[in-house]
C-alpha positions as CSV (number, residue, x, y, z in Angstrom):
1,X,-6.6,57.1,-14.2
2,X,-7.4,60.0,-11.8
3,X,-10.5,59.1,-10.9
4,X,-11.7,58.5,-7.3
5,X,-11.1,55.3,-5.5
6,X,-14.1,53.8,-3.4
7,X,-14.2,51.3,-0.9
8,X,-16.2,48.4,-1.6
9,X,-16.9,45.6,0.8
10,X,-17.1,42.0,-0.7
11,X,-16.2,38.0,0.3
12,X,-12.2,37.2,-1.2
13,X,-10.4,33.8,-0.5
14,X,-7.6,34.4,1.8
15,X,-4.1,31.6,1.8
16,X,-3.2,31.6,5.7
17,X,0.3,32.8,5.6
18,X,1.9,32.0,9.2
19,X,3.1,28.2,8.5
20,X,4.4,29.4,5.0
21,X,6.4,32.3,6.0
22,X,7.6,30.0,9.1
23,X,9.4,27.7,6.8
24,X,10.9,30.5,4.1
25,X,12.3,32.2,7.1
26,X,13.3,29.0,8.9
27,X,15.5,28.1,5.5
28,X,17.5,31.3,5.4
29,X,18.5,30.4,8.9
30,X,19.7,27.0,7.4
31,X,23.3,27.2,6.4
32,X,23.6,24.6,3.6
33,X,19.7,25.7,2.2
34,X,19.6,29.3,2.7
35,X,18.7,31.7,-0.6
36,X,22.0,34.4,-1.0
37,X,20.6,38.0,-1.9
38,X,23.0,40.3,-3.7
39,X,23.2,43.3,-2.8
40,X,23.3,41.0,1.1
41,X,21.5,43.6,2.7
42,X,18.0,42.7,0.6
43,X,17.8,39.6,2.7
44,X,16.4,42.1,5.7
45,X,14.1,43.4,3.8
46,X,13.1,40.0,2.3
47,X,12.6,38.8,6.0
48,X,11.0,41.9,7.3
49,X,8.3,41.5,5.1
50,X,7.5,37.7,6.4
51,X,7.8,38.9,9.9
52,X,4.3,39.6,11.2
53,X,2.4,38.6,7.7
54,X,-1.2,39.0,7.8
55,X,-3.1,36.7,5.5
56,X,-3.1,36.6,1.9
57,X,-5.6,38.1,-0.5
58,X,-5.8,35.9,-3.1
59,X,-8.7,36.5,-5.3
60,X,-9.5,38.9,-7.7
61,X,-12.4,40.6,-10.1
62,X,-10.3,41.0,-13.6
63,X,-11.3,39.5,-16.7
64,X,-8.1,37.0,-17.2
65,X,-6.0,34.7,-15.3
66,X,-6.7,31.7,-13.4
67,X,-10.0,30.6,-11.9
68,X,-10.6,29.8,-8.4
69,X,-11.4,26.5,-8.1
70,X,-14.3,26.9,-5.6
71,X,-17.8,26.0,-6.8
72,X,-21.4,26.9,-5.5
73,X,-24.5,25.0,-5.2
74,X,-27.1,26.5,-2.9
75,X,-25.6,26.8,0.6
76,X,-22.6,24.7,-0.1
77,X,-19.3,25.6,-1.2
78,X,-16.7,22.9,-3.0
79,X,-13.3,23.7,-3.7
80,X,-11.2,21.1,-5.8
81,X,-9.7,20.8,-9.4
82,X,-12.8,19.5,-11.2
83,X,-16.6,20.3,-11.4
84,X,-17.9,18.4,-8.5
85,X,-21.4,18.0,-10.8
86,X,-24.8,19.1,-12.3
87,X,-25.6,22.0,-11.0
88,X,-22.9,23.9,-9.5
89,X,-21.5,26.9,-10.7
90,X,-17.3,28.0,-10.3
91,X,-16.4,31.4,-8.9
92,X,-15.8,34.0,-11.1
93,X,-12.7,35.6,-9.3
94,X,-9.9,34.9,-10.6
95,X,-6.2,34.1,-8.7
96,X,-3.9,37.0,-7.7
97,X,-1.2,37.4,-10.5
98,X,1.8,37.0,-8.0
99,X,0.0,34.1,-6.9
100,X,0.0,32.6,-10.4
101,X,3.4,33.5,-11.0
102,X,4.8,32.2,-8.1
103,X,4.5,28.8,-9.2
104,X,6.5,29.5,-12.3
105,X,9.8,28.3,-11.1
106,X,7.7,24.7,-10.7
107,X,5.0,25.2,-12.8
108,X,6.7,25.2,-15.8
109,X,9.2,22.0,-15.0
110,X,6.5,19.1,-15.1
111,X,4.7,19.6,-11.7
112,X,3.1,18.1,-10.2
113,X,3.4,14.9,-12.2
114,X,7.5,14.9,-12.3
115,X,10.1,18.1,-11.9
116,X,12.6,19.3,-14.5
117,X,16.1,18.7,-12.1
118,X,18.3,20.2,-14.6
119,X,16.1,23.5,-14.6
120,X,14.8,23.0,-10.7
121,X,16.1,24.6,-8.4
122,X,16.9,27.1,-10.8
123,X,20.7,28.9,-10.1
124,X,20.2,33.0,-10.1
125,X,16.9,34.9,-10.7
126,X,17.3,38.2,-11.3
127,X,14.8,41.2,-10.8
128,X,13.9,44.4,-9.3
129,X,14.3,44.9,-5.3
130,X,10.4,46.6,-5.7
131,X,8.8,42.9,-6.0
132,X,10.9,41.0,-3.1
133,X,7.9,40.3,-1.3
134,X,5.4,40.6,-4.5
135,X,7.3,37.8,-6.8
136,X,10.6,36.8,-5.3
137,X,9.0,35.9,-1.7
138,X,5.9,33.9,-3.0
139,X,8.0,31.8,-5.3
140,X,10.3,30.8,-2.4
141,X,7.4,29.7,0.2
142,X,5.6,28.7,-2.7
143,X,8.1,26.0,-4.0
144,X,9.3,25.1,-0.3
145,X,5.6,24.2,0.3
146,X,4.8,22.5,-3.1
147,X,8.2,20.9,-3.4
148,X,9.8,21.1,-0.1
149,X,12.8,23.0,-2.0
150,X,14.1,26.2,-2.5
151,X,13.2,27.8,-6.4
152,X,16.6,29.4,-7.0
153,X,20.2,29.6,-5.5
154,X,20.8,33.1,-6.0
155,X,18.6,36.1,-6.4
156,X,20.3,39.5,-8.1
157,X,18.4,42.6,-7.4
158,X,19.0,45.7,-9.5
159,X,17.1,49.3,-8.7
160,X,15.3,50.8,-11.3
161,X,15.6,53.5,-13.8
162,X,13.7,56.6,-12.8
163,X,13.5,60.0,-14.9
164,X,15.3,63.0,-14.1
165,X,13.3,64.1,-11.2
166,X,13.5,60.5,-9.7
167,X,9.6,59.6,-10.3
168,X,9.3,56.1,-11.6
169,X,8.7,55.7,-15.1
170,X,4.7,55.2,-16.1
171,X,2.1,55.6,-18.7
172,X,0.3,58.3,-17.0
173,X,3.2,60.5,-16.6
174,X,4.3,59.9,-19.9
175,X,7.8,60.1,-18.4
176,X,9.4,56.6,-20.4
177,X,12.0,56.6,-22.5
178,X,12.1,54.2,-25.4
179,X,15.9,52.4,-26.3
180,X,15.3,52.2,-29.7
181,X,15.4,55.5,-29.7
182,X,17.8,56.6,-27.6
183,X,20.2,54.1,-29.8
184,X,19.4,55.4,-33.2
185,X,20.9,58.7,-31.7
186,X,23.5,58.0,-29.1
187,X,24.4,54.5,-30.2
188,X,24.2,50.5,-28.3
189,X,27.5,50.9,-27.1
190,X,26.8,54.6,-25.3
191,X,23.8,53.7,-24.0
192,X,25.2,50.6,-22.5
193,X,28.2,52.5,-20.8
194,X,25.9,55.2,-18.8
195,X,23.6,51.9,-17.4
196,X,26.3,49.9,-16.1
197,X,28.9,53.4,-14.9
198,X,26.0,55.2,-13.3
199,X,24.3,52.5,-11.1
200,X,25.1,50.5,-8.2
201,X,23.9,47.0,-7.5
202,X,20.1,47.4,-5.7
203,X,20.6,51.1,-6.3
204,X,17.9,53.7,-8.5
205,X,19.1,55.3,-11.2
206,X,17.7,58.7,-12.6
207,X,17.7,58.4,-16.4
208,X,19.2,62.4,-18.1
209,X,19.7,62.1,-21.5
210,X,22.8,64.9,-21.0
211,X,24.5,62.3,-19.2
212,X,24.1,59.9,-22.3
213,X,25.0,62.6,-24.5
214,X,28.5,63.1,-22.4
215,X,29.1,59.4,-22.3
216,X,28.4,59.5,-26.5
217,X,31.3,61.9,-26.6
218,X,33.5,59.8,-24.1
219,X,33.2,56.6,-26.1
220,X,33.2,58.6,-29.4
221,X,37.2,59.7,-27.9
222,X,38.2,55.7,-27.3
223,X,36.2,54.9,-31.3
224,X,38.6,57.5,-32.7
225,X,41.7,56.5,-30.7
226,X,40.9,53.0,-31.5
227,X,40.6,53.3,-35.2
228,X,43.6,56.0,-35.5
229,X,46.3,53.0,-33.1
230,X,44.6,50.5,-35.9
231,X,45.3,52.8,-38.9
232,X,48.7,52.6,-38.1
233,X,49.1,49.4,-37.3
234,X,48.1,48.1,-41.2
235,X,51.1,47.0,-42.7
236,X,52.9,45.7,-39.3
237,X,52.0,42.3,-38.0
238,X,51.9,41.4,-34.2
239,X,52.9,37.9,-32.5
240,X,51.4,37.1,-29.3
241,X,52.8,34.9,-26.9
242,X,51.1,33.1,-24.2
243,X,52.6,31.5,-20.8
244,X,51.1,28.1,-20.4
């Protein structure tokens, strides 16, 4: 927003992270339980960041998401899943959102009463290298502590799509580009060819519209070609054969 950021001084819950990362990091040195990362070398950066953790701030002041389930009566402080009683009053933070959404993988399969096998562990998860230690981290030591399993067997990371000047794309800078529009000019199919030709897996890509325009033009050259090879082809049939 642009305006000035204070430091303000107030109690937060905390999650004590050293027996959690201990685990996550001790399964990666397990052969036959170990999480693959593609592109392989996001699996330092996935274990840098559980080297050396410091705790985990888990509350938060925002209007939505879940409650922490502490309660207050006087002196005494309860934490559990229901009211304890008359009289006491829940906290009005709320949980961090990676904290929340690190149970997903779980969460949403039937725990803690029973767990979905077919959809837990989950195969591939795919996402952006920016939230390995915001999402992809917390649902691993998340699950391994609520389930004693691993979420997922695979985890693809892609970069991200940056403007011209390489500045990620935000509100504030107004620097996002919408599809919808980008396909009512260029077309799906042009579009799609400049993503997949100018990026590398775990690699940024910086979004020019000139570069979409050229690659319009190249697949306008293979629509053309296509359709002339077809125009020709109109009063001849072809046979296929297959080998077994």
């Amino acid at each position: 927003t642009g305006a000035m950021v204070e430091p303000y001084l107030s109690k937060q819950w905390f999650v004590k992270m050293d027996g959690l990362a201990k685990v996550a990091v001790e399964i990666q040195q397990d052969p036959n339980r170990k999480i693959n990362f593609v592109p392989k070398r996001m699996e330092k950066t996935y274990l840098d960041w559980l080297t050396d953790i410091e705790d985990w701030c888990i509350s938060r002041q925002l209007w939505w998401g879940h409650r922490i389930p502490a309660w207050y009566k006087e002196d005494q402080v309860y934490v559990g899943r229901e009211n304890p009683g008359e009289g006491w009053q829940q906290d009005t933070d709320v949980l961090d959102t990676w904290f929340s959404s690190g149970l997903w993988p779980f969460a949403l399969q039937g725990w803690p009463k029973t767990i979905n096998e077919r959809y837990f562990p989950n195969d591939t998860l795919v996402t952006g290298y920016d939230i390995i230690f915001f999402w992809v981290a917390r649902m691993i030591f998340q699950s391994l502590n609520a389930t004693n399993q691993i979420p997922f067997k695979n985890v693809v990371l892609h970069g991200l799509i940056r403007d011209k000047e390489g500045r990620k794309m935000s509100k504030s800078l107004g620097n996002g580009v919408e599809p919808m529009e980008v396909i009512e000019e260029y077309g799906a199919d042009a579009l799609r060819f400049y993503l997949t030709t100018n990026s590398a897996p775990g690699q940024d890509l910086k979004y020019d519209e000139e570069k979409v325009k050229s690659t319009w033009n190249f697949i306008n050259k293979i629509w053309n070609a296509s359709r002339f090879c077809l125009m020709q082809k109109e009063d001849q049939s072809v046979s296929y054969q297959f080998d077994d």
